[in-house]
N, C-alpha and C positions, 0 to 999 in steps of 0.2 A: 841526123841527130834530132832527137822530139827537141820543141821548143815548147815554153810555159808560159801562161799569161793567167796574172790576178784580177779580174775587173768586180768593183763596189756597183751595188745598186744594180746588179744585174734581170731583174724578175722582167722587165718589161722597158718599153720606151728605149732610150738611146741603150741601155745596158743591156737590152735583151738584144740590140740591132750589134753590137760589136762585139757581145759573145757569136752572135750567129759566126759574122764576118772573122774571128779569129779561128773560129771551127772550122771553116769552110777552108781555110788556110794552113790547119793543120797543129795549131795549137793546143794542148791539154791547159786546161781550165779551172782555175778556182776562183768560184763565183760565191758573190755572198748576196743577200738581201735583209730587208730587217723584219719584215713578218709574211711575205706573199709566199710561206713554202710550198705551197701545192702548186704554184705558176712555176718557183724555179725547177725544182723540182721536174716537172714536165719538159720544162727548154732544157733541162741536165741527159734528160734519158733520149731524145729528140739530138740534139747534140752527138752523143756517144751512138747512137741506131744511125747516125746518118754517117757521119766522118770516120766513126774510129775510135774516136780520139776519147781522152780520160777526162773527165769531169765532176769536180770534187763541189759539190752546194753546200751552202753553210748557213742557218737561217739569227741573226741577231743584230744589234744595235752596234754599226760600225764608228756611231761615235762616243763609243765607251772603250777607254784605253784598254781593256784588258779582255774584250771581247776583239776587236782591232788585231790587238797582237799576238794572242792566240788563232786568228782564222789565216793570219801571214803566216804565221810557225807553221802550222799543218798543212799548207800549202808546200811551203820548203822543205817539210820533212817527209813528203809524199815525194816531190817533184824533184829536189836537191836544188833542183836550180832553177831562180826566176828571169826571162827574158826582156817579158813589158808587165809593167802596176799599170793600172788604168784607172783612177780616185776617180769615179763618175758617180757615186752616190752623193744624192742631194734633194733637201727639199725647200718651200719657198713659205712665204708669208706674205700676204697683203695686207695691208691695215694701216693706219697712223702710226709714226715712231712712239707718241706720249700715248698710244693706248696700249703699246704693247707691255706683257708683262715679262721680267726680268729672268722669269723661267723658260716662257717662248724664246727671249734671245739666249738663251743658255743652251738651249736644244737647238736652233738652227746651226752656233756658232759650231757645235759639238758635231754636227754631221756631214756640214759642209765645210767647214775650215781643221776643226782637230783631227777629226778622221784622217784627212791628208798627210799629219802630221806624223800619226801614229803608225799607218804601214809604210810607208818611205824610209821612217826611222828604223823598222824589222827587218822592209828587204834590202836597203844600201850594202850592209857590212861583206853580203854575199858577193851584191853587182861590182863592188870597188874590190872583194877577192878577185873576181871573175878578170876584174878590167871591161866587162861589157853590161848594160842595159838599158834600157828607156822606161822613161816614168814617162805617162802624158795623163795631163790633169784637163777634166771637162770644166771648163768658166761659163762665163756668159760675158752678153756685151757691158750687160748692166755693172759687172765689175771694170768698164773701162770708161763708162760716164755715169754712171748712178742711175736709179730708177725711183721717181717718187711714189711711195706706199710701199716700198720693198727696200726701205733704208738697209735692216739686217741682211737681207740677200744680197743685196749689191756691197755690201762691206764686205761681209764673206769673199764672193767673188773677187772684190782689190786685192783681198789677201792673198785669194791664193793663183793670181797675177804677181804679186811681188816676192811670194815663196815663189813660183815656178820660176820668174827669173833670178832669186839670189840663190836657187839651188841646183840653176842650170850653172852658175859661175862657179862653185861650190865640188862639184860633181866632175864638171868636164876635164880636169886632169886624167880622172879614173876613166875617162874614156865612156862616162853614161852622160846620155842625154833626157835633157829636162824640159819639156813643152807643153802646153797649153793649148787647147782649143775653146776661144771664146765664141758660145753660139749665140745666135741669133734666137729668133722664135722661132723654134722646130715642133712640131706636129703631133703632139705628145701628150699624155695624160696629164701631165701639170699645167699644159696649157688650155685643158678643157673648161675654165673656168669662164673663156670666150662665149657670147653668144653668137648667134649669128651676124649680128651689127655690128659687133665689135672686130668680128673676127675680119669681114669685109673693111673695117673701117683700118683697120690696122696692113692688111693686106695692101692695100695702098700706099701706107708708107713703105712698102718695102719695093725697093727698084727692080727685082727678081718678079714682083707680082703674085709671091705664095708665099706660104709657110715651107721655110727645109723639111727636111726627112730625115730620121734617124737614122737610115739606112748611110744619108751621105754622110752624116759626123763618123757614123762607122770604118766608112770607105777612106775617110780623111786619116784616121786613127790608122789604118792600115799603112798605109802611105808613109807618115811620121814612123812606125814603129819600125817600119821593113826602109826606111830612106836612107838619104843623108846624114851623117855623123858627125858631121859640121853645123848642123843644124841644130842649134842649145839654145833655152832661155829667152824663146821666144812666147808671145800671145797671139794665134792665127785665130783672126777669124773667120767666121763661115755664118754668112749673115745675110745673102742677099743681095749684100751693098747697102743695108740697112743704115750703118753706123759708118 
């Protein structure tokens, strides 16, 4: 029986690394991004030429409620039935709290925390029909001690640490499970903003001795999605040993 997977922020970075990894597994796919269509696009038809498998792209602002719950509709009304969500769209902000402006924190809150909120809420009614799913939300560490210059990001982050666990408690009668993976610094275009000094400087604190790989957040997501069932309403991290 085909199995369905929704992943956010799929064009590249860890989004393109567990589309790969759910395709290569056999997944049919709806993947969304918020402007890179000519990348997803490419990984959509690369996807379907390699696997098989059905690959639905969808190019818009998944933290806008009604773009959100239209790209989840058409998933379900393609696929009928969703297996894993995967809320991995997100983006970040450095700067001082008092210089940010009240529109940047409106737009981070809107991508990385409501987005969450929005497709969870479209696909649950099916998974708790079904009695079967997993939701797994991509965090960070910074949502589990804070990150100074990235106040909004690391809020975000708590939040949707304490959505994943009040909604793994919430969920798990219906037999779906609700997890998290808080990363570490993974190897990614958001984290280009390193230079060489820094990257080495940072690199040291981490007891691994490197930056993760998208690849591995992928491999982890695989794990969670296809595991244990007993396993709800946790924040794994994958960090290095960093934190």
């Amino acid at each position: 029986m085909a199995r369905n997977a929704i992943i956010t922020g799929a064009s590249r970075g860890i989004g393109a690394a567990l589309a790969r990894e759910f395709g290569k597994n056999g997944y049919n796919l709806a993947l969304c991004c918020s402007n890179s269509k000519e990348e997803l696009e490419h990984l959509a038809t690369e996807l379907h030429t390699q696997y098989g498998i059905q690959v639905l792209p969808f190019v818009g602002d998944i933290g806008d409620y009604s773009f959100a719950t239209s790209f989840v509709q058409s998933a379900l009304d393609e696929f009928e039935t969703i297996d894993v969500l995967i809320n991995n769209a997100g983006i970040s902000h450095i700067g001082l709290l008092a210089d940010m402006e009240i529109e940047e924190w409106n737009r981070i809150v809107s991508v990385n925390l409501t987005a969450s909120f929005s497709t969870c809420k479209q696909v649950i009614p099916a998974m708790v029909s079904r009695r079967r799913g997993k939701i797994i939300n991509i965090s960070s560490v910074w949502g589990n001690v804070g990150a100074s210059c990235e106040v909004a990001y690391s809020a975000c982050k708590g939040g949707i640490n304490s959505f994943t666990r009040a909604l793994g408690k919430e969920l798990a009668p219906s037999n779906i499970q609700v997890n998290a993976i808080a990363c570490g610094v993974i190897d990614t275009a958001m984290n280009a903003c390193f230079d060489d000094e820094a990257r080495a400087a940072l690199t040291e604190e981490i007891p691994s001795c490197r930056f993760g790989k998208a690849e591995e957040v992928a491999h982890l997501a695989m794990q969670i999605a296809t595991g244990n069932e007993y396993l709800t309403g946790q924040i794994i991290s994958l960090d290095g040993g960093w934190m």
